[in-house]
FIKOLZA-1660 file (N, C-alpha, C; in steps of 0.1 Angstrom, whole numbers, plus 5000, padded with zeros to 4 digits):
% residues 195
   i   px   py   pz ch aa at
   1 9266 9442 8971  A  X  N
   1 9253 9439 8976  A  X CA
   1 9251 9446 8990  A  X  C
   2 9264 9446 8998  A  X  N
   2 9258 9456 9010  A  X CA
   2 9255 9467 9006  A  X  C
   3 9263 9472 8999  A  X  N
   3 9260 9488 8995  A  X CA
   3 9246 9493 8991  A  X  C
   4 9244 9481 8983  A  X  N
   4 9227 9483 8979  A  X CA
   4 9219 9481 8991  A  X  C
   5 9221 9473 9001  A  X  N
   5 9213 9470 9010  A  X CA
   5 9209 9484 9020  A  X  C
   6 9224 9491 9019  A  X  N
   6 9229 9502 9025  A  X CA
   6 9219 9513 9021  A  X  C
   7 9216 9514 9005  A  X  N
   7 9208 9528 8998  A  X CA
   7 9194 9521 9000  A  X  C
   8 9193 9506 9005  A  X  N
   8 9177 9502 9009  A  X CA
   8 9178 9508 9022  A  X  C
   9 9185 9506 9033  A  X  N
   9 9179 9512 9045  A  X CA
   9 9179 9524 9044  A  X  C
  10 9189 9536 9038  A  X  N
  10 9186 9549 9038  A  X CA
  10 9172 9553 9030  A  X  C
  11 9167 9543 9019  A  X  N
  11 9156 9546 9016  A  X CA
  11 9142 9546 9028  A  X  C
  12 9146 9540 9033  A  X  N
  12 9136 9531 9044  A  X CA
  12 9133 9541 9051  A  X  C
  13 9144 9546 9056  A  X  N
  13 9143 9554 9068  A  X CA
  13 9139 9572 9062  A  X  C
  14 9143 9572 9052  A  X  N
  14 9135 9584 9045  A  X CA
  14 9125 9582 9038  A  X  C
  15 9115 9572 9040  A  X  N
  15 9103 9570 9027  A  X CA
  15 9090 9578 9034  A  X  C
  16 9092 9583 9046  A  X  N
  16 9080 9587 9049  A  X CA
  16 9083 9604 9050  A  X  C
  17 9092 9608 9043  A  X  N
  17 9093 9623 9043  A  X CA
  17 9082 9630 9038  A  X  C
  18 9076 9637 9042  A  X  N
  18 9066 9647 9032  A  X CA
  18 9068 9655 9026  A  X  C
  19 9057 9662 9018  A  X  N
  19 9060 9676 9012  A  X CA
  19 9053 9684 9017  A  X  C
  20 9050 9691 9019  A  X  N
  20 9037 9701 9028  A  X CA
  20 9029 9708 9019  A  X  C
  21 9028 9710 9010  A  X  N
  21 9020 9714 8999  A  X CA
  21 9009 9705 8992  A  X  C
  22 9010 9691 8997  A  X  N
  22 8999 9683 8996  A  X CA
  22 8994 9680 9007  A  X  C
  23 8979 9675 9002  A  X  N
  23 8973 9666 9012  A  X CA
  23 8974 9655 9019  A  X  C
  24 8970 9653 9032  A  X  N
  24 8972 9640 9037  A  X CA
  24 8973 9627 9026  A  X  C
  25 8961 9623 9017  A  X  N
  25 8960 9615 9011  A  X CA
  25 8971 9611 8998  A  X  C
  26 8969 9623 8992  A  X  N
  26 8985 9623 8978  A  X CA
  26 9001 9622 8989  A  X  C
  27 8998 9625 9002  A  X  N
  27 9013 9623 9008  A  X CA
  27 9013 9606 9012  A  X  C
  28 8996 9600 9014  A  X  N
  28 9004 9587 9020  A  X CA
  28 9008 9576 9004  A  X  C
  29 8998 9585 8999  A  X  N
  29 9004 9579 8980  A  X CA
  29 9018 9584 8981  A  X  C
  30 9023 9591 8976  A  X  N
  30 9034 9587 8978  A  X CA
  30 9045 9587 8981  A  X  C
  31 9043 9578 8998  A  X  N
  31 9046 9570 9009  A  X CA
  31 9046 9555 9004  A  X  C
  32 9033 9552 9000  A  X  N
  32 9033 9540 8994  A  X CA
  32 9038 9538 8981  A  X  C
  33 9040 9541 8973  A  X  N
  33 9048 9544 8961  A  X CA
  33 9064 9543 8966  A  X  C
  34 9067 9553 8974  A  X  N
  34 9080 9549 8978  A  X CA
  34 9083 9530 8982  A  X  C
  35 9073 9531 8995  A  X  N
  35 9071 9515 8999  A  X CA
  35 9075 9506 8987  A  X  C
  36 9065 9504 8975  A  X  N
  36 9067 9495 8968  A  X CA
  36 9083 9497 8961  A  X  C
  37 9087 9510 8958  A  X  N
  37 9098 9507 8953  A  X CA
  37 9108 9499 8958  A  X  C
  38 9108 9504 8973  A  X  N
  38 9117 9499 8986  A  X CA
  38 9116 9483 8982  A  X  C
  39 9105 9478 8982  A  X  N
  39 9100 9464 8984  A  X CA
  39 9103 9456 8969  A  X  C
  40 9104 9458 8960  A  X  N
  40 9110 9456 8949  A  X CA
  40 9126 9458 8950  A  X  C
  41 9128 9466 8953  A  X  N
  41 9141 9468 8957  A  X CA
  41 9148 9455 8966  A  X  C
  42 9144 9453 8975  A  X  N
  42 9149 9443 8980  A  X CA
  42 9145 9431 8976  A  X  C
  43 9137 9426 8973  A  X  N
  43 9132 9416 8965  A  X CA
  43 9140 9413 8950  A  X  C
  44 9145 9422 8946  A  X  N
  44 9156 9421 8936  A  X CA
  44 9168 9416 8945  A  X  C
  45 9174 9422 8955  A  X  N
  45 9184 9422 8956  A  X CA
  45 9186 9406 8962  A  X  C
  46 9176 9403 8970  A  X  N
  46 9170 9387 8973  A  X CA
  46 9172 9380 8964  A  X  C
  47 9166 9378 8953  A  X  N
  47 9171 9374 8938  A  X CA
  47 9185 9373 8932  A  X  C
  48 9191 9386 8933  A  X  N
  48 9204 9386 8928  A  X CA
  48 9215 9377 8937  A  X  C
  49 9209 9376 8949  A  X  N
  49 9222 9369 8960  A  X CA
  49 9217 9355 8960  A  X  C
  50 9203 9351 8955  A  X  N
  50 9199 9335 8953  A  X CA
  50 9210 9331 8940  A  X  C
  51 9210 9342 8929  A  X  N
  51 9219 9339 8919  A  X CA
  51 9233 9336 8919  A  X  C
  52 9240 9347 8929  A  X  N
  52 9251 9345 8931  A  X CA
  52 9260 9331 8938  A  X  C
  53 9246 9331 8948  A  X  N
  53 9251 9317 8953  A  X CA
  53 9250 9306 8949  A  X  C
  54 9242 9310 8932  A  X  N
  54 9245 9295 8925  A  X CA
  54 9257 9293 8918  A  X  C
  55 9261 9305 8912  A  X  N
  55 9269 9305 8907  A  X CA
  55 9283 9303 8917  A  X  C
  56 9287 9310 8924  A  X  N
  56 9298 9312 8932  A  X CA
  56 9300 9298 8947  A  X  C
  57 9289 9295 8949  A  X  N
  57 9285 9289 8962  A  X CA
  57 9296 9276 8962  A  X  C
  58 9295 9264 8955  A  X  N
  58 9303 9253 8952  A  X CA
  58 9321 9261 8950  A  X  C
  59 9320 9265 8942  A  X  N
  59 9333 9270 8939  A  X CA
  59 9340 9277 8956  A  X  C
  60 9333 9285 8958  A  X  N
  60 9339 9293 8972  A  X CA
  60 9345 9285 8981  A  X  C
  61 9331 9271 8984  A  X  N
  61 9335 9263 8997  A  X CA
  61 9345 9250 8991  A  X  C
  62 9344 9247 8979  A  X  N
  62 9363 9245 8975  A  X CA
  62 9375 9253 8981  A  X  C
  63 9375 9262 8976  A  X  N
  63 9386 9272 8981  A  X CA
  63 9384 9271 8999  A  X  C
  64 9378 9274 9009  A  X  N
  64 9379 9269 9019  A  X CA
  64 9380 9259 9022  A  X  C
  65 9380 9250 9014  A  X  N
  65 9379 9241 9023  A  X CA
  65 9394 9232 9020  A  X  C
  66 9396 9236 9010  A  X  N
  66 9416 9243 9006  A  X CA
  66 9425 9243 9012  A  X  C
  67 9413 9253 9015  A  X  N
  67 9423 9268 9023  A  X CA
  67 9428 9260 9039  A  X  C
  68 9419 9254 9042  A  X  N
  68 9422 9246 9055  A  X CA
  68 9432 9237 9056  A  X  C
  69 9430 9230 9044  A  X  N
  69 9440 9221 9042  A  X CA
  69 9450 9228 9039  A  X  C
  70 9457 9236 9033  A  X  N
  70 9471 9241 9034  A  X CA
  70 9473 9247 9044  A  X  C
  71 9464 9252 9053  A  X  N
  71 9470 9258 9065  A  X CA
  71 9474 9250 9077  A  X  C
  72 9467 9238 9078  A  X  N
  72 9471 9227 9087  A  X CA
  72 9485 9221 9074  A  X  C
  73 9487 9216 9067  A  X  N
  73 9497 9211 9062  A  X CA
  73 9509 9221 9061  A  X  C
  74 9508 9236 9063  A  X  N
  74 9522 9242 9061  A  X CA
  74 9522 9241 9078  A  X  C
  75 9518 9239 9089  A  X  N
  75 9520 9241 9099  A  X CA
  75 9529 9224 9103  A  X  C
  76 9521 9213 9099  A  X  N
  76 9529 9202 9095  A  X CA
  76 9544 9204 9091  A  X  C
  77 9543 9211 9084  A  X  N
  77 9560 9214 9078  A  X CA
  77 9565 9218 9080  A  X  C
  78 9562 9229 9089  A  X  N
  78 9566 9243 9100  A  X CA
  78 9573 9234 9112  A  X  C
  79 9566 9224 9114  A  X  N
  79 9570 9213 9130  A  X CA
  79 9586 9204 9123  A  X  C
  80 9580 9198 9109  A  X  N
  80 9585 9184 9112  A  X CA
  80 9599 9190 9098  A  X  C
  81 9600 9197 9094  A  X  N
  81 9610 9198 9083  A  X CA
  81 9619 9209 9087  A  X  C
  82 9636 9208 9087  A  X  N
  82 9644 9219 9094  A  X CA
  82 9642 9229 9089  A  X  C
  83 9646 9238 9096  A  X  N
  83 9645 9255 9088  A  X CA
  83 9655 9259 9079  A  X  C
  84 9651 9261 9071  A  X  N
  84 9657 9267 9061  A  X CA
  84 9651 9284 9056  A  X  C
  85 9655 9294 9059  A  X  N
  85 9653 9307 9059  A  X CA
  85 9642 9308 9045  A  X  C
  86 9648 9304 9032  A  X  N
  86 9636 9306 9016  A  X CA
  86 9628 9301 9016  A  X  C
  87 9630 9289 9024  A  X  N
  87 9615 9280 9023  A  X CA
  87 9605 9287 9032  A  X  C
  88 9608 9292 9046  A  X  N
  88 9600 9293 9054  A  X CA
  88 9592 9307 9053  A  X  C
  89 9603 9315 9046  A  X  N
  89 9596 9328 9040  A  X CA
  89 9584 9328 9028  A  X  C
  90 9587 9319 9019  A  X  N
  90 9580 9317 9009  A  X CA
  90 9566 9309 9016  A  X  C
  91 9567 9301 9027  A  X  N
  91 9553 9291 9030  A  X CA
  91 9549 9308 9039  A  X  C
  92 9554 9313 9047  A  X  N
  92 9549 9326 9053  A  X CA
  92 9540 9335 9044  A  X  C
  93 9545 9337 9032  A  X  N
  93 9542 9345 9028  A  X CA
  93 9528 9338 9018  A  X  C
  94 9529 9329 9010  A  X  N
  94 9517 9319 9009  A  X CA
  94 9506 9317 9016  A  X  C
  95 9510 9314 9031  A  X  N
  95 9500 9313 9042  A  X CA
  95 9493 9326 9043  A  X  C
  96 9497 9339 9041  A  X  N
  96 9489 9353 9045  A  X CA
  96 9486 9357 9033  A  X  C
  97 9487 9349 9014  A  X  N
  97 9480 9355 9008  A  X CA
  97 9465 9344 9009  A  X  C
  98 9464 9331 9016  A  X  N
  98 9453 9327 9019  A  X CA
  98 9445 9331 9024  A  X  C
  99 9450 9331 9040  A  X  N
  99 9446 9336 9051  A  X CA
  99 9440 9355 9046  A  X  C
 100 9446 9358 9039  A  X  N
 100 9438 9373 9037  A  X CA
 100 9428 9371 9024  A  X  C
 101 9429 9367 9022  A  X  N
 101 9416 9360 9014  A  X CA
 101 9405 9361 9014  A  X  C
 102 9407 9341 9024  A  X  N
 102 9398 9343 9030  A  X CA
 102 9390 9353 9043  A  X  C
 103 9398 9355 9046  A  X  N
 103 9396 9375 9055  A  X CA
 103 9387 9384 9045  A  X  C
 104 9393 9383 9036  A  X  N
 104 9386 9393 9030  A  X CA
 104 9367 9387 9032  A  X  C
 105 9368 9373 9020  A  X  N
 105 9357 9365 9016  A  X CA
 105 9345 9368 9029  A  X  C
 106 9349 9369 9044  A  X  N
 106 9345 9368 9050  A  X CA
 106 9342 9381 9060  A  X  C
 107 9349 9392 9057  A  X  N
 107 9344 9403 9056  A  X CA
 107 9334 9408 9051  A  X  C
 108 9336 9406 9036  A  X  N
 108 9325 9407 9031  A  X CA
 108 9311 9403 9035  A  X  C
 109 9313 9388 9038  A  X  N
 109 9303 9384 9041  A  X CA
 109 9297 9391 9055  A  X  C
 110 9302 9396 9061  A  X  N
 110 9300 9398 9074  A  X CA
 110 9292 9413 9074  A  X  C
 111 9298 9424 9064  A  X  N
 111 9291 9432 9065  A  X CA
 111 9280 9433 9055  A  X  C
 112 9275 9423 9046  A  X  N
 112 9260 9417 9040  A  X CA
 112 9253 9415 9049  A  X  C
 113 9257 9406 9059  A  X  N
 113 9245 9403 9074  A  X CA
 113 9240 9413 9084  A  X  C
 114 9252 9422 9083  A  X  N
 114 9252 9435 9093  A  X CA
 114 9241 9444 9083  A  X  C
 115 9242 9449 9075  A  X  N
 115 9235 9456 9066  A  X CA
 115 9222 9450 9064  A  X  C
 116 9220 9437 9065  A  X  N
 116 9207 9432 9060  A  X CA
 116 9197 9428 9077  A  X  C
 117 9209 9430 9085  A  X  N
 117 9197 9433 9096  A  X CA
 117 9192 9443 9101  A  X  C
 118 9193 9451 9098  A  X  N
 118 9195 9466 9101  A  X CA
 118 9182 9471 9086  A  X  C
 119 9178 9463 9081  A  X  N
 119 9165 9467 9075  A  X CA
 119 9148 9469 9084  A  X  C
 120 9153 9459 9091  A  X  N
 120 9137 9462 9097  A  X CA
 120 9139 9474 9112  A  X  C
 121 9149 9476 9117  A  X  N
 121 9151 9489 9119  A  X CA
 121 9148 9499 9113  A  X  C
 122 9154 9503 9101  A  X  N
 122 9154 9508 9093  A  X CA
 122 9142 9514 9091  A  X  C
 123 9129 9503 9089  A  X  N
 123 9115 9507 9087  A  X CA
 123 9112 9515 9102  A  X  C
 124 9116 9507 9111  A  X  N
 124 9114 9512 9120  A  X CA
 124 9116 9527 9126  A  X  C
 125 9127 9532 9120  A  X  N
 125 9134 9545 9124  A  X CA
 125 9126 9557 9116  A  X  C
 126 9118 9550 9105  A  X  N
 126 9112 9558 9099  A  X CA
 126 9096 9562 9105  A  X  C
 127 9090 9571 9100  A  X  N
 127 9082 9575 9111  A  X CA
 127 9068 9572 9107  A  X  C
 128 9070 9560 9106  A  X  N
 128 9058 9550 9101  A  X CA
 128 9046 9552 9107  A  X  C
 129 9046 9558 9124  A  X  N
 129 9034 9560 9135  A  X CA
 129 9027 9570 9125  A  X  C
 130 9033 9577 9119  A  X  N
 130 9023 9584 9112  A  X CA
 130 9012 9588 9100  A  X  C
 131 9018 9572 9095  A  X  N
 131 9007 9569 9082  A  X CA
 131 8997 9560 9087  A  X  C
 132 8991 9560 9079  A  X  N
 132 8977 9550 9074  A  X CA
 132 8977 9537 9078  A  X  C
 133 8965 9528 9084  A  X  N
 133 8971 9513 9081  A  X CA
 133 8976 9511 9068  A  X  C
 134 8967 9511 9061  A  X  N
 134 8971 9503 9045  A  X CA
 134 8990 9506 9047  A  X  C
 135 8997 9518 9047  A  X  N
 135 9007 9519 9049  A  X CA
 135 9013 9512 9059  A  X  C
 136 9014 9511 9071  A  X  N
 136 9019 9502 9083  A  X CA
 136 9018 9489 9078  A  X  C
 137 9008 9484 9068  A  X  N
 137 9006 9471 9066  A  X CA
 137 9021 9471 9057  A  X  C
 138 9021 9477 9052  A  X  N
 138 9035 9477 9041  A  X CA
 138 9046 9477 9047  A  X  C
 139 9047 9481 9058  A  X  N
 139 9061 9486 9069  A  X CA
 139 9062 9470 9075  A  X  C
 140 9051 9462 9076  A  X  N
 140 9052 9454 9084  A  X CA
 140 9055 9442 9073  A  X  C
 141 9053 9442 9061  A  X  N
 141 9059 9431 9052  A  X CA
 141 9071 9433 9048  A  X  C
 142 9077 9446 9048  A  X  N
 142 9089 9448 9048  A  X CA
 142 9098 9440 9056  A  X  C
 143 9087 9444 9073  A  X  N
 143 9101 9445 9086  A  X CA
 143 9098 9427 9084  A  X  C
 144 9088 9421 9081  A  X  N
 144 9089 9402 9085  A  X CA
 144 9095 9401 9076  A  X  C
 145 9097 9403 9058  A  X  N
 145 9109 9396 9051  A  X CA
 145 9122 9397 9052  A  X  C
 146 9125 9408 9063  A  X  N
 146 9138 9412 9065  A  X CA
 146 9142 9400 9080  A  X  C
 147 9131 9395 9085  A  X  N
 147 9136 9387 9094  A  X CA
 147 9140 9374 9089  A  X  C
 148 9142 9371 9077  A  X  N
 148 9149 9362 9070  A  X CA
 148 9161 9368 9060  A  X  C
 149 9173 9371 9070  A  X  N
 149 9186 9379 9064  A  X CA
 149 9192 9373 9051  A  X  C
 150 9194 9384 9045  A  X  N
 150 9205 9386 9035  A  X CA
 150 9220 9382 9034  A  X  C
 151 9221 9366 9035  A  X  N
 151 9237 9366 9037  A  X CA
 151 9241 9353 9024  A  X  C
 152 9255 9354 9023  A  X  N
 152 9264 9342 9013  A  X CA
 152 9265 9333 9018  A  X  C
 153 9261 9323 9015  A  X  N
 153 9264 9305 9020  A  X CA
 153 9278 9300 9015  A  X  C
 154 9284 9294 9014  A  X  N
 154 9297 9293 9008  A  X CA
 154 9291 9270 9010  A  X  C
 155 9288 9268 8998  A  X  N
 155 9285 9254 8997  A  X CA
 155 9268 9248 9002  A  X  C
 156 9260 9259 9004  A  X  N
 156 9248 9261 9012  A  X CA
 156 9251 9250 9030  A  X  C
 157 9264 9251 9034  A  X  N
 157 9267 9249 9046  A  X CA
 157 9271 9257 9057  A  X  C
 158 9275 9268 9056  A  X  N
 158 9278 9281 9063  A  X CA
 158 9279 9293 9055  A  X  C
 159 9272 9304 9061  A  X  N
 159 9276 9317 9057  A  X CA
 159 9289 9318 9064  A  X  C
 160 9295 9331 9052  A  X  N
 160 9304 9338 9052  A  X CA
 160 9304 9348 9063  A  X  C
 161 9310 9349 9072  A  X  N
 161 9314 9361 9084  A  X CA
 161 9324 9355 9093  A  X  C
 162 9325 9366 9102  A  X  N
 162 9335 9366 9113  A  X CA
 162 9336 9349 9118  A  X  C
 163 9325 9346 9122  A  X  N
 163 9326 9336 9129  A  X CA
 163 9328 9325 9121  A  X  C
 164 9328 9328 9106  A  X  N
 164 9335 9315 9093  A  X CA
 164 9347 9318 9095  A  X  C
 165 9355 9325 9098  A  X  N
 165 9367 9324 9098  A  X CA
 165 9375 9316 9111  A  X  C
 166 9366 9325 9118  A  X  N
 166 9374 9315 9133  A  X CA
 166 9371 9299 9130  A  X  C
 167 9362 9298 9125  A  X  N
 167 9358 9284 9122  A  X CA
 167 9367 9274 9113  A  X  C
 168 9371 9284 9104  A  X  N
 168 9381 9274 9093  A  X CA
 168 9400 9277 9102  A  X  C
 169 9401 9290 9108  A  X  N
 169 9412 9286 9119  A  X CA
 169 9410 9274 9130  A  X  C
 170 9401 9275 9130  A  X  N
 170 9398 9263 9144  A  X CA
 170 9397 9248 9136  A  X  C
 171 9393 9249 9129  A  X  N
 171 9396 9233 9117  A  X CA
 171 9411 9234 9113  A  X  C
 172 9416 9247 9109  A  X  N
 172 9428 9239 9103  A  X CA
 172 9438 9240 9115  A  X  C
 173 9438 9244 9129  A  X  N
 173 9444 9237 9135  A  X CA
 173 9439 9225 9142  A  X  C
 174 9429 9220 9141  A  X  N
 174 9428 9208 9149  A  X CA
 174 9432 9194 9137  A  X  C
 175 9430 9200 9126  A  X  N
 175 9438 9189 9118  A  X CA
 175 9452 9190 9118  A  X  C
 176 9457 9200 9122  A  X  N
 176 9469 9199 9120  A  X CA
 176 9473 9189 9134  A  X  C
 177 9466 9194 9143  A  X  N
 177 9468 9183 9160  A  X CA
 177 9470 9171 9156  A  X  C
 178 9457 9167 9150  A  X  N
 178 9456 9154 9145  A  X CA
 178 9464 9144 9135  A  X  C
 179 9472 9155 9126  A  X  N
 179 9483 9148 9120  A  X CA
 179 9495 9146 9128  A  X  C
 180 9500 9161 9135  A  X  N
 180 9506 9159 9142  A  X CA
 180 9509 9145 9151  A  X  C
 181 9499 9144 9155  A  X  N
 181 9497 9132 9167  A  X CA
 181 9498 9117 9162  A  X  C
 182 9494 9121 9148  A  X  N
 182 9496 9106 9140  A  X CA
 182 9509 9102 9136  A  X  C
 183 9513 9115 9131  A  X  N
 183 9527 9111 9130  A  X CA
 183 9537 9104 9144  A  X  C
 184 9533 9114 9151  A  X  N
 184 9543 9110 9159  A  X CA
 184 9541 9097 9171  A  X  C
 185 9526 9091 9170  A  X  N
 185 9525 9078 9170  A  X CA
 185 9528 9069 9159  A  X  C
 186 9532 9071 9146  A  X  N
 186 9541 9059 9138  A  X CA
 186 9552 9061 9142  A  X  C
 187 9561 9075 9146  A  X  N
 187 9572 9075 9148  A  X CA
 187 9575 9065 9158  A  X  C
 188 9569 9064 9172  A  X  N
 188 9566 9053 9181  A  X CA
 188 9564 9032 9175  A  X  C
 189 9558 9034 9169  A  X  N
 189 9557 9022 9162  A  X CA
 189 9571 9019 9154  A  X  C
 190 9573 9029 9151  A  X  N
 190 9589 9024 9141  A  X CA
 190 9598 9019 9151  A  X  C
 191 9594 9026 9160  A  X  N
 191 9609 9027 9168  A  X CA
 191 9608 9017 9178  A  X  C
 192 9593 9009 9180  A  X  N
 192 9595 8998 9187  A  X CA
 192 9600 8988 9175  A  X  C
 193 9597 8985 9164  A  X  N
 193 9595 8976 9156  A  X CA
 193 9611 8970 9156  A  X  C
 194 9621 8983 9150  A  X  N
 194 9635 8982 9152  A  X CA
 194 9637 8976 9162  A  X  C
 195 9633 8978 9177  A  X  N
 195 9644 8982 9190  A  X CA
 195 9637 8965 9194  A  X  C
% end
């Protein structure tokens, strides 16, 4: 979907190319012609990512929300269980096919938002000063639908990007604190109960 978003801004920014062998009027036709396509175009693609996130949305924020949970629970076991060289390699290596994962999941997501703000630029870059109202009126429904970005929800509770990730590091260590600390206040309790 970025990619598409991608051949929508290159469209954008070249929709107002001319030909010089016509008239003003057959050139802002088709100017506008291009316009609607652009605008269909995105309006599809709007469409296809409302779909996606029906389909994929619930399922994704399972897997994160997983994914958190094993990452504070192997760090739990990292603290409280001795080392043993196979075990520790195998939770290592488990932990970075999550962790790249979700890296990925959220990469992705990250360059959908980037790409989908960079549309009303886009209109902008193109040399819109030089058409018609009726045309500018078109430039400007473009640039306001684009002020409502193109991005993946993961459970319709957060998009997917950079800042989902620091987010699910920053949860799965503060659960892990919090087990941490529970534990080692029963360990306290035991040890008065005995003594």
């Amino acid at each position: 979907m970025a990619t598409q978003i991608k051949t929508l801004n290159y469209n954008l920014r070249n929709v107002t190319d001319r030909t010089p062998d016509h008239d003003f009027e057959m050139q802002e036709k088709q100017v506008q012609d291009r316009l609607r396509i652009c605008i269909r175009h995105h309006l599809a693609i709007s469409d296809f990512m409302t779909k996606l996130e029906e389909i994929f949305s619930f399922g994704l924020f399972l897997q994160i929300f997983s994914s958190i949970i094993a990452i504070s629970s192997a760090g739990v076991y990292v603290v409280t269980v001795p080392f043993k060289l196979s075990l520790y390699l195998r939770l290592a290596v488990s932990m970075s096919v999550v962790l790249l994962q979700i890296a990925m999941y959220c990469w992705v997501g990250e360059s959908l938002i980037t790409e989908s703000d960079l549309i009303g630029e886009s209109c902008y870059m193109s040399e819109w000063y030089t058409c018609n109202t009726a045309t500018r009126k078109m430039f400007f429904i473009i640039m306001e639908r684009s002020k409502r970005g193109i991005s993946f929800k993961a459970g319709n509770f957060f998009e997917l990007s950079y800042a989902t990730f620091v987010m699910i590091l920053r949860s799965a260590y503060s659960y892990f604190t919090v087990i941490i600390t529970t534990l080692k206040n029963a360990d306290k309790k035991i040890y008065l109960k005995y003594f």
